[in-house]
DRENVOKE-636053 format. One record per residue (C-alpha): x, y, z; residue in three letters. Coordinates in steps of 0.02 Angstrom, whole numbers, plus 50000, padded with zeros to 5 digits. Example, Ala and Ser with C-alpha at 12.3 -4.5 7.8 and 13.67 -1.06 7.14 Angstrom:
# DRENVOKE-636053
506154977550390ALA;506844994750357SER;
***
This chain:
# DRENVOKE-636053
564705456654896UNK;564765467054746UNK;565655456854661UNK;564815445054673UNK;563405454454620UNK;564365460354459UNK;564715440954418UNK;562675435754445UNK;562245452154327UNK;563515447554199UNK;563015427354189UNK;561175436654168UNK;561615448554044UNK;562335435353950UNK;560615423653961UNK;559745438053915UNK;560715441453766UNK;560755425553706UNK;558965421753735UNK;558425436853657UNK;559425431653494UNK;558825414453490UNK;557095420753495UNK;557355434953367UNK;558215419453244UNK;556825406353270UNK;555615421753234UNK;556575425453059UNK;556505407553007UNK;554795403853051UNK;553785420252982UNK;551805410952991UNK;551235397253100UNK;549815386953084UNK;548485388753182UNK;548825371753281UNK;550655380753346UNK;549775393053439UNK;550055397253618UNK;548835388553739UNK;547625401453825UNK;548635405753990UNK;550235409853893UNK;548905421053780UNK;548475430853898UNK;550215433753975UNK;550715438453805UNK;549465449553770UNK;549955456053960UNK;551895458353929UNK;551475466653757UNK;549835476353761UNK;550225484453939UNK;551795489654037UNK;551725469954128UNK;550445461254222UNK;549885465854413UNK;549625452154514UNK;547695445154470UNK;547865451354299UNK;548195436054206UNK;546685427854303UNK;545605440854248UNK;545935443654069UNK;545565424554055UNK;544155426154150UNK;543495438754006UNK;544285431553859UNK;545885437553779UNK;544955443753623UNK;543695453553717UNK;545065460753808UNK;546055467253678UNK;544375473253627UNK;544275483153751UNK;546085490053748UNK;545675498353578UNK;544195506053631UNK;544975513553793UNK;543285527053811UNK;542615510753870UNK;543725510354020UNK;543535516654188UNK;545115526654248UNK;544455537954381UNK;545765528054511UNK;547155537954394UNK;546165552654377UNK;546375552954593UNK;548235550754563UNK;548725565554442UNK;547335576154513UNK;548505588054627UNK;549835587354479UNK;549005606554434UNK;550165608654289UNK;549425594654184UNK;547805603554145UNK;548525623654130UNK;548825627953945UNK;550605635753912UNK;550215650953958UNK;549625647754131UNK;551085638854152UNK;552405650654086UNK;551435664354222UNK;551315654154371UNK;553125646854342UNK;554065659854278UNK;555545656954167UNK;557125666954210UNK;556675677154050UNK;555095684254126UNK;555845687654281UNK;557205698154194UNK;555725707354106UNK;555135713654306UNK;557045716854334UNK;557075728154201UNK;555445735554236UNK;554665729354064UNK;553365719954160UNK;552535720954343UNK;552195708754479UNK;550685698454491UNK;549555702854631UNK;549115687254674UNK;550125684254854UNK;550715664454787UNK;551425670254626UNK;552095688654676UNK;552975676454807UNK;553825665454671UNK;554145680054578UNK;555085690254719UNK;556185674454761UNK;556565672754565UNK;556855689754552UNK;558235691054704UNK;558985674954635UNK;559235683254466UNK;559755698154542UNK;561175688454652UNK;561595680254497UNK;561895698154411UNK;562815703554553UNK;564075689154533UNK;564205693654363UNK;564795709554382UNK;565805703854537UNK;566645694054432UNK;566915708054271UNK;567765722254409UNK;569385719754469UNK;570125711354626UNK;569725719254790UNK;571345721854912UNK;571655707855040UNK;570755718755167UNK;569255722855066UNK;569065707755021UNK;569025699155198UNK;567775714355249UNK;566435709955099UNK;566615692355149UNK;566185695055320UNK;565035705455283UNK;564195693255178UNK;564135680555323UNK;563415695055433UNK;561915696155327UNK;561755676955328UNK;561885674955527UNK;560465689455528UNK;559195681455426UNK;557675680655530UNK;557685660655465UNK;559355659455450UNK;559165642755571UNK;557735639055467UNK;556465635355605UNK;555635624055513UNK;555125613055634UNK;554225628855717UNK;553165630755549UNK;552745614855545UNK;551625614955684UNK;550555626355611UNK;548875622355517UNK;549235619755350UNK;548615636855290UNK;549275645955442UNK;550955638355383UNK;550665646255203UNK;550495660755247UNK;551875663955380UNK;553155658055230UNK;552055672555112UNK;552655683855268UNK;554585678755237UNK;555875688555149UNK;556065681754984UNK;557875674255022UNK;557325666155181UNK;555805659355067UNK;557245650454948UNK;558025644255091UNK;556705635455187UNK;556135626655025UNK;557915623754960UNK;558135615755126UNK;556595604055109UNK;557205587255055UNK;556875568955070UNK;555745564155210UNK;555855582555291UNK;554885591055122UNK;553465576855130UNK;553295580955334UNK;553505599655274UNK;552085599055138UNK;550705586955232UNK;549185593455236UNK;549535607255097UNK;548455608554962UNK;548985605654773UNK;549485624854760UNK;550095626654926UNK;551285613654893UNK;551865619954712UNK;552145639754767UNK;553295631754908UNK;554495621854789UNK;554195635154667UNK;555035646554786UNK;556625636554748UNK;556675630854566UNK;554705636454466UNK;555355628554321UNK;555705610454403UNK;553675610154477UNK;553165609654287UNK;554655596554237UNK;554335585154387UNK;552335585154353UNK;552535579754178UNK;553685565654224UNK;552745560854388UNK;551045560954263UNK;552025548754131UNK;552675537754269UNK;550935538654361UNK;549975532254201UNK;550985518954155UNK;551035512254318UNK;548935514654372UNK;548165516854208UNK;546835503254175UNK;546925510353996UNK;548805501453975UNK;548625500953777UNK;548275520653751UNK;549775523253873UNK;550895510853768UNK;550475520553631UNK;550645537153695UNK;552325532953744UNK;552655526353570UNK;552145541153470UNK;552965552753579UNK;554385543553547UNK;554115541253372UNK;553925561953346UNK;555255564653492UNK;555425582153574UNK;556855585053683UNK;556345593253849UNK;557865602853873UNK;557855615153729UNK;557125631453787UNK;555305634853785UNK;554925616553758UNK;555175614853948UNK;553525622353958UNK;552735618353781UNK;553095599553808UNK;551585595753940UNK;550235603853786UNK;551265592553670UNK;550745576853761UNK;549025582153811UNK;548285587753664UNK;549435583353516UNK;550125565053562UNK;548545555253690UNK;547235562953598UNK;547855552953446UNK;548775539353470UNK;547455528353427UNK;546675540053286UNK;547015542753118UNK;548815544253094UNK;548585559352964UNK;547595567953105UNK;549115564953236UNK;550435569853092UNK;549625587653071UNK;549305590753247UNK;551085588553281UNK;551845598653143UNK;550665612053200UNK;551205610053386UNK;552175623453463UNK;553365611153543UNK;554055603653366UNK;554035620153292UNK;555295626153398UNK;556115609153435UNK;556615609053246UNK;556585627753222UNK;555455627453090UNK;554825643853193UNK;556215651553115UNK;556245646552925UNK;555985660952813UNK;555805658352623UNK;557125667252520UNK;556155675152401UNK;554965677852547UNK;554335696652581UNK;555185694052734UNK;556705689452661UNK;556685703052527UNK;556415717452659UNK;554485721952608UNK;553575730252718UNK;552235721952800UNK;551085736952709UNK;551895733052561UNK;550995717352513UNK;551505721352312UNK;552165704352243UNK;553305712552132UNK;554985703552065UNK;555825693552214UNK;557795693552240UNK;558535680252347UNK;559045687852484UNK;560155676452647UNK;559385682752796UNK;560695688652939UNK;561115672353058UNK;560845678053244UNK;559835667853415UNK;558225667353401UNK;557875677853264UNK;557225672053062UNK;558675664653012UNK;558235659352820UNK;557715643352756UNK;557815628152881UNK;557735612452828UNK;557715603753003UNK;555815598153018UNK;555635594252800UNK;556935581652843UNK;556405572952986UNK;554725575852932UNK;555305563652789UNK;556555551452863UNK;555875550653040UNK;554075554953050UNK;553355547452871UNK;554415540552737UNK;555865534052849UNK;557755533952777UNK;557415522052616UNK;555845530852582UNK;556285535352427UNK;556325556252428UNK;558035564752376UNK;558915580652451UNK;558065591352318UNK;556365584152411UNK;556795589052578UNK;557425607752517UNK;555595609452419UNK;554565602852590UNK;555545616352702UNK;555025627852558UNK;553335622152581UNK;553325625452767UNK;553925641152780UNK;553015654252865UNK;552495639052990UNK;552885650753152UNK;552505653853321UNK;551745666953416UNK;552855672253576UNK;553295653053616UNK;554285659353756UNK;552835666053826UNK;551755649653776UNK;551115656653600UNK;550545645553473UNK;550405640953304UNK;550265654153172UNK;550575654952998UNK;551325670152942UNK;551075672052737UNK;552775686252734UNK;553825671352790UNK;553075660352653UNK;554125656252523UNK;553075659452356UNK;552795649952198UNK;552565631452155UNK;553615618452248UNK;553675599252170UNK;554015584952279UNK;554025566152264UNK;553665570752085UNK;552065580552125UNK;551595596452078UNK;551065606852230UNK;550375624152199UNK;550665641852280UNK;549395642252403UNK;550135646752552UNK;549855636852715UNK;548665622652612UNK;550315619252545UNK;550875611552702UNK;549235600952728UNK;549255593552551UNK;551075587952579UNK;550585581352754UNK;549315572352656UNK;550155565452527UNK;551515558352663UNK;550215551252768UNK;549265541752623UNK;551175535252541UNK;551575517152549UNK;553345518952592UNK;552525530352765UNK;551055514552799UNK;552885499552776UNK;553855512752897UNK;552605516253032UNK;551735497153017UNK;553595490653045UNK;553985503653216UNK;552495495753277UNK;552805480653230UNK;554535481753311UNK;553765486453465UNK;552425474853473UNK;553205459153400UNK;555005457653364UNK;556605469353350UNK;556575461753143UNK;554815458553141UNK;554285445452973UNK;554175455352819UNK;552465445952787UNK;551665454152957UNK;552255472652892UNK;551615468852729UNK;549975460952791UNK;549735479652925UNK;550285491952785UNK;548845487752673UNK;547685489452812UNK;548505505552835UNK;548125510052655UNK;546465502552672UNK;545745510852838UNK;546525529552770UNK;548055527852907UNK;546795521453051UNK;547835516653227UNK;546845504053285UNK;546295495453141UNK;548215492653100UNK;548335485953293UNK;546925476553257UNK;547455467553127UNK;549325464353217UNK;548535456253356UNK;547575444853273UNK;548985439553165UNK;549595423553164UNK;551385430253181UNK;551115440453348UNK;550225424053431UNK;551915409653355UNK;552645403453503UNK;554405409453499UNK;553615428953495UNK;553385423053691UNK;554495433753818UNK;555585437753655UNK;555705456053667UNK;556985464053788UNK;556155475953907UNK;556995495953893UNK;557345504554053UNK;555615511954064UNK;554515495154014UNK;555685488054156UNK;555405496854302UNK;553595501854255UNK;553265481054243UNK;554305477854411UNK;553365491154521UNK;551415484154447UNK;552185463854455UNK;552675469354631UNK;550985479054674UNK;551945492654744UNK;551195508554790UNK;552105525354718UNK;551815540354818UNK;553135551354742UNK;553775545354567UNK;555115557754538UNK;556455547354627UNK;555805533154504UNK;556405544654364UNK;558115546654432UNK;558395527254423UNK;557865528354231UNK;559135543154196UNK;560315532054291UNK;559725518154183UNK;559975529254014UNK;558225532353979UNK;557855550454052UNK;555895553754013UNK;555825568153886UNK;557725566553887UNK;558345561453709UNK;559115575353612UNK;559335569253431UNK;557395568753351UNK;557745548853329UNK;556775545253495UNK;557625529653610UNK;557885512653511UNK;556705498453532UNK;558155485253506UNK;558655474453628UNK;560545478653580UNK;560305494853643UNK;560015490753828UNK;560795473853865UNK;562645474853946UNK;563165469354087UNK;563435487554178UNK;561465489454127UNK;560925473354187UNK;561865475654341UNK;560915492554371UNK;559315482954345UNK;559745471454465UNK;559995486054596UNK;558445493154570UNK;557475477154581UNK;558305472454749UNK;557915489554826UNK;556185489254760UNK;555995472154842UNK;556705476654991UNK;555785492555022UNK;557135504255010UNK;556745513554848UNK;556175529554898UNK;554625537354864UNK;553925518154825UNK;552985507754986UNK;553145489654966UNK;551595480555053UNK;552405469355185UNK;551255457555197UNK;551405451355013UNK;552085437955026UNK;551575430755176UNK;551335413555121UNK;552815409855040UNK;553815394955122UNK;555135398655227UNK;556285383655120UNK;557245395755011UNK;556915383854873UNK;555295379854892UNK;555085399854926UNK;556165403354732UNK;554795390354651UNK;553185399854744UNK;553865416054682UNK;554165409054511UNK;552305407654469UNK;551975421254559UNK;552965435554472UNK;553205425254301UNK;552065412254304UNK;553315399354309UNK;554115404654151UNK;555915403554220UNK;557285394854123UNK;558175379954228UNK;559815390954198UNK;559135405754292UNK;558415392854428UNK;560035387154466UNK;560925402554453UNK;559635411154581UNK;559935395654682UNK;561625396254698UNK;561575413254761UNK;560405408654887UNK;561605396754965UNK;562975408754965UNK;562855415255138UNK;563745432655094UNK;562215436355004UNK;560785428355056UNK;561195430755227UNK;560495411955279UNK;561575395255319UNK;561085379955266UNK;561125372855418UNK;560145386555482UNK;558145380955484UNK;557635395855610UNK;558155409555505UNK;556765412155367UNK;557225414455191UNK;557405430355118UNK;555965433755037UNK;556595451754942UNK;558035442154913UNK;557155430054796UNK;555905443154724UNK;557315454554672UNK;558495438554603UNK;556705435454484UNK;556515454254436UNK;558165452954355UNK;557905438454290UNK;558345437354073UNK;556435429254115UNK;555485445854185UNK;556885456254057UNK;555815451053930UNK;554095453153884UNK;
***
């Protein structure tokens, strides 16, 4: 059967592919339309659906007719309009999502502030929930040294050896929870049940929730309140709670939000000024980054959003601007910080060494330039990006390890005047910085670059030159205003021609995201959701290089990919995707034909958009009895329904949007 499966994925990836190039051709050669070859009102409001949200729920198309598709872009822009509170239900036990860094950083300690109470630098909270997290950290870490050291002495003798080995397993086998009596816990009140694990040894406390997995940790945690439940799989891994909240919260908002457009968006800018979750302290700097550097803005002023991030703690240390020291800084040049004398300055290379000032970094001036404003052809030089990581020098953090944040420190600052893009800008310490952020915000190469990512996403993967154009001077116009730039794609010509229709390929996120609301699935724990996009190659807050994931369809279409889209869409269908409940009576009256069942499903999933290709390569699988599991000669057995719904989710059709 999976071969077959591997031969249905690899005639799909092929339609896809070529679909998605015929569109992106016909797209090139048209540029403008007339008004007269513009899509009929149902296919407007799918369109403004597939693009303007992460894919319609069932209903949706219905209703955004009902209001008009105007008014409901409208509305999109203006998402304070917008009644979310159903989301607000959804993330309100995620606890994480409203602590600022600090909070975090003490509730779920890092391994660094647990070697702090090792080493008797710093003392235990008294709070029983987190002196419990702490004590199971700290006899981790202390294990952990013990192995080390194990490791440095030399060999013990045969004997010895077997001795420490048993007595290892002694220790285990007398663990009061060594059998990890769960089930005996579990029939306590929920509090009662908090409080006997508070009364556990701190190893028996990693064990239990190491042990909770699956279907046994949701039985485990029922009934436990937000807290409850986070000091409990705290006890295993603190770090994790705040990594699995942030993705759960993305996933979660995408999926409910009524406000789809501020979500598309957020996801874009994020994107757009990427962070990568697994350097250091930006596990627990990234949730401020999104909640008050990235949604606040993303349909702002884009000057207002370019500050706030090179002021954020997360992309200071992401591109260790934190670090960059001037070199004729006071710093640099040894000065005492009482010494403020600006007498002659020597250059002076500061010693190299982890996590200390490590001279002039030119990290953030460059992607400030080629990935953030400019973009590659934006017409600065090497000797630009040199003066802008002058200019931002002294650009630091405040303890980010222990969720500091932005400072600027005037020793670090590298004096005198700096020129870039052939302007002058004066000493004048951290206004420097603003009046270059400025002067990149308001450029015209920065309102072509950013007007063409969105036009990318919202459009095409080579979006007509005449669209960009038409966007950047509203950029210009409206000062680097968001929405007026969205305002004016959507009610271009060029985002309304016909063969813009289904013409963008879906990534890994916009695919499952648009599969789970087209199926009206209900999500009650998206963290396994997030495993199938890291199996997909789309981890959230998991790109590394500062280029953020690629909007271009020739990124994600192969035959291996399509084939792991095709997985996921028949386990969603069939109700075997963990942590996601599939309503069973969906699709109870669909025909029990299997064609007449693959045409009712058709308008219901993609309105009837499907290509007679896909038809009859959907059909042909549903006569194979190997996979469809029905004879034709069989008129008793019903057709199977998930069958046909996952064979349309992987559609080149629903791959598109």
């Amino acid at each position: 059967m999976r071969s077959k499966f591997q031969q249905l994925a690899l005639a799909l990836a092929l339609a896809l592919a070529a679909s998605a190039l015929c569109a992106q051709m016909a797209l090139a050669k048209k540029g403008k339309e007339t008004s007269s070859s513009q899509m009929p009102e149902q296919k407007r409001a799918i369109h403004a659906l597939n693009r303007l949200t992460f894919g319609p729920r069932p209903g949706d198309v219905n209703r955004v007719m009902a209001m008009g598709v105007d008014h409901w872009i409208d509305d999109q822009l203006h998402p304070e309009k917008i009644d979310d509170h159903a989301l607000d239900t959804r993330l309100a036990p995620l606890r994480t999502l409203r602590m600022d860094t600090r909070d975090i950083v003490e509730n779920f300690p890092p391994e660094r502030a647990i070697k702090a109470v090792a080493e008797g630098k710093q003392s235990l909270p008294s709070d029983p929930s987190k002196r419990a997290v702490y004590k199971a950290q700290l006899e981790r870490y202390e294990e952990k040294q013990e192995r080390k050291q194990g490791a440095a002495d030399p060999p013990l003798a045969p004997g010895k050896a077997e001795l420490a080995d048993d007595e290892r397993a002694r220790r285990r086998e007398e663990r009061p929870y060594a059998d990890l009596r769960w089930e005996q816990i579990l029939n306590l009140p929920p509090d009662q049940r908090m409080r006997e694990i508070l009364r556990m040894p701190p190893e028996d406390q990693r064990a239990l929730a190491t042990s909770l997995k699956g279907d046994k940790r949701d039985e485990f945690l029922e009934g436990m309140d937000p807290k409850q439940r986070e000091t409990l799989m705290a006890l295993n891994n603190p770090q994790q709670v705040v990594l699995d909240e942030l993705v759960q919260a993305k996933l979660l908002r995408a999926i409910y939000s009524e406000r789809q457009l501020q979500e598309v968006m957020a996801d874009f800018w994020f994107n757009h000024f990427n962070v990568f979750i697994g350097k250091g302290a930006d596990r627990y700097l990234l949730t401020s980054y999104e909640r008050d550097v990235i949604r606040p803005h993303a349909l702002g002023k884009f000057e207002d959003l370019l500050v706030a991030t090179a002021q954020s703690p997360a992309m200071l240390f992401y591109l260790d601007n934190w670090l960059s020291v001037g070199p004729n800084s006071e710093v640099a040049n040894g000065i005492p910080k009482h010494n403020r004398r600006r007498a002659r300055y020597r250059p002076l290379v500061v010693k190299q060494g982890k996590g200390r000032r490590t001279g002039l970094n030119e990290n953030y001036g460059r992607e400030l330039m080629e990935l953030h404003t400019l973009g590659v052809n934006g017409g600065y030089t090497q000797k630009d990006v040199t003066e802008v990581a002058r200019v931002f020098t002294g650009w630091t953090l405040k303890q980010p390890k222990q969720g500091g944040g932005f400072t600027f420190e005037e020793r670090m600052h590298e004096p005198g005047d700096k020129i870039i893009l052939g302007h002058r800008i004066k000493s004048n310490g951290e206004k420097e910085g603003r009046e270059v952020l400025h002067l990149l915000a308001r450029h015209p190469a920065t309102a072509k670059f950013i007007c063409a990512k969105l036009a990318m996403r919202f459009v095409s993967d080579n979006p007509p030159p005449t669209l960009v154009d038409h966007m950047a001077q509203t950029f210009l116009k409206k000062k680097g205003d968001i929405s007026e730039v969205l305002k004016t794609l959507f009610h271009s010509p060029e985002f309304w021609v016909p063969d813009a229709y289904r013409a963008k390929v879906k990534t890994p996120l916009e695919f499952v995201v648009s599969a789970l609301r087209a199926n009206g699935a209900n999500v009650t724990d998206a963290i396994p959701l997030a495993r199938q996009l890291q199996n997909m190659g789309m981890p959230l807050y998991g790109m590394q290089p500062p280029t953020g994931y690629s909007m271009k369809a020739d990124a994600w279409v192969n035959s291996s990919a399509i084939l792991g889209r095709m997985n996921f869409a028949l386990a969603l269908t069939s109700g075997k995707l963990k942590g996601v409940q599939v309503d069973s009576d969906r699709t109870g009256n669909v025909p029990s034909d299997p064609q007449t069942a693959l045409a009712a499903l058709e308008n219901t999933l993609l309105e009837g958009d499907v290509s007679q290709q896909t038809q009859d390569t959907i059909a042909r699988q549903l006569q194979d009895p190997q996979i469809s599991g029905r004879k034709l000669d069989d008129p008793v057995r019903p057709s199977n329904v998930s069958m046909i719904e996952g064979l349309l989710l992987g559609s080149p059709e629903f791959q598109r949007r």
